[in-house]
Structures are given as C-alpha cells and as structure tokens.
C-alpha positions as CSV (number, residue, x, y, z in Angstrom):
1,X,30.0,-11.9,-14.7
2,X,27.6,-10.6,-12.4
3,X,23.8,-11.1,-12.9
4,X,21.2,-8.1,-13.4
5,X,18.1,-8.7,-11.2
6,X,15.1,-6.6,-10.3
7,X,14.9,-5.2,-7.1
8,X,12.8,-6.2,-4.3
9,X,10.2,-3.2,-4.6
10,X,9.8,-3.0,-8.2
11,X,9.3,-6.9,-8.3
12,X,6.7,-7.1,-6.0
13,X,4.8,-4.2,-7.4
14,X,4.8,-6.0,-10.4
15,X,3.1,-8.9,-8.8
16,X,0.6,-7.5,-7.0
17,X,-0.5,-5.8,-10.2
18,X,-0.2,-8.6,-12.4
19,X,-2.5,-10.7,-10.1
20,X,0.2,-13.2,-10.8
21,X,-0.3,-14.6,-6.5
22,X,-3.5,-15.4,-5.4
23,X,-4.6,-13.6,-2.5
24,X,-1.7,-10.6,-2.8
25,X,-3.6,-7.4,-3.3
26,X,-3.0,-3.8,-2.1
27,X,-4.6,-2.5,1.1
28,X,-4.6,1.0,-0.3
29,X,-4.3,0.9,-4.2
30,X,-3.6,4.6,-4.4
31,X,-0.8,4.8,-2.1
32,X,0.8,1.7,-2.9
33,X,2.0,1.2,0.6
34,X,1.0,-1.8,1.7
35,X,0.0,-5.2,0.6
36,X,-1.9,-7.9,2.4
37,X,-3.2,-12.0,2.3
38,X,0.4,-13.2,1.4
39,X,-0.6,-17.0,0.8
40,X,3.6,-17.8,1.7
C-alpha cells in the first residue's frame, strides 16, 4: 500500500513559515522564491 507524502515544495514552505529550523527564513517573503541560512 503505497504511502501519501507531502511534496518537496509544499513541505518546505511549511517550514520556513512555521519557524520550525532555526536560521531558514525567506530572502524575499513576498515572492517566496528563495530561502536562505540552511543550518544542514
């Protein structure tokens, strides 16, 4: 039976607005493009 998981994007979205990983925060908030300080 295969397992439903979240995709990549969607995921990490949801990290970076949780404030869930220390140092991952959005360059640009408001275009959501890219992320930076990734502590692994």
């Amino acid at each position: 039976m295969p397992v439903e998981r979240m995709r990549m994007r969607p995921w990490l979205e949801e990290q970076i607005n949780s404030n869930t990983i220390p140092g991952l925060r959005w360059i640009n908030k408001k275009k959501k493009m890219n992320f930076t300080d990734v502590p692994f």
